[in-house]
N, C-alpha and C positions, 0 to 999 in steps of 0.2 A: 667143367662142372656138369653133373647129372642130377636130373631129377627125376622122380616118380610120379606119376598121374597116374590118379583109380577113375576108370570108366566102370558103370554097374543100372542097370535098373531097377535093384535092389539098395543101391544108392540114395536114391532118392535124391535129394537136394545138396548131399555132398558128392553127388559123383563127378569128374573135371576137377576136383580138387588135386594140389600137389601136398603129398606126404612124404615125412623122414625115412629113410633106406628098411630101416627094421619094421615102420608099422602095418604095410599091408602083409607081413606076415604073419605079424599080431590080426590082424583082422578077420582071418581064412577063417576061423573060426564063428565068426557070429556074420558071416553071408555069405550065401549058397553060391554064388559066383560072381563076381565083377577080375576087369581086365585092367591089369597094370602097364602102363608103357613110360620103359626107358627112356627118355628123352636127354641126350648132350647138346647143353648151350655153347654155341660157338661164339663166345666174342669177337673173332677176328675175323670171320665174316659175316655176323648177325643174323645167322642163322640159325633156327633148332633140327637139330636131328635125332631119328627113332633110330636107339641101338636095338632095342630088341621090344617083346610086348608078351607077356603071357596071363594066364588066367589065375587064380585062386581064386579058394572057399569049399565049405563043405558040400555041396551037391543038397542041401538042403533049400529048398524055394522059400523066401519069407517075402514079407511085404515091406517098402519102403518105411525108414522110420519117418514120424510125423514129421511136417514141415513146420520148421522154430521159424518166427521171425526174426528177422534180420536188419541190420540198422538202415539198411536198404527202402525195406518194405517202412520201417516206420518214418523216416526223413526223406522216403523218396528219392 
């Protein structure tokens, strides 16, 4: 099994998150740059491995979207 994680400082509070195969390319558009990486869950030896890592987005700089709270932040 593979998954995607977006790293970005344009990110903001959802960057570390893992997304569905199509949405960081849906994404290039509304951020200037964040880094996706491949990662394969190995079951059989419980390990994660990076198949590959590359960048998207428009080359436009914006600013972090505002930080929402989170059930986190309100239940601690």
């Amino acid at each position: 099994m593979t998954l995607n994680y977006i790293f970005g400082e344009q990110l903001g509070q959802y960057s570390g998150r893992i997304k569905p195969p199509a949405e960081p390319e849906e994404m290039q558009n509304e951020f200037g740059e964040f880094k996706v990486c491949v990662v394969e869950v190995c079951t059989e030896c419980g390990w994660n491995h990076m198949i590959m890592a590359y960048l998207l987005g428009d080359g436009h700089k914006r600013k972090p979207p505002r930080r929402r709270k989170t059930v986190e932040d309100i239940y601690g």
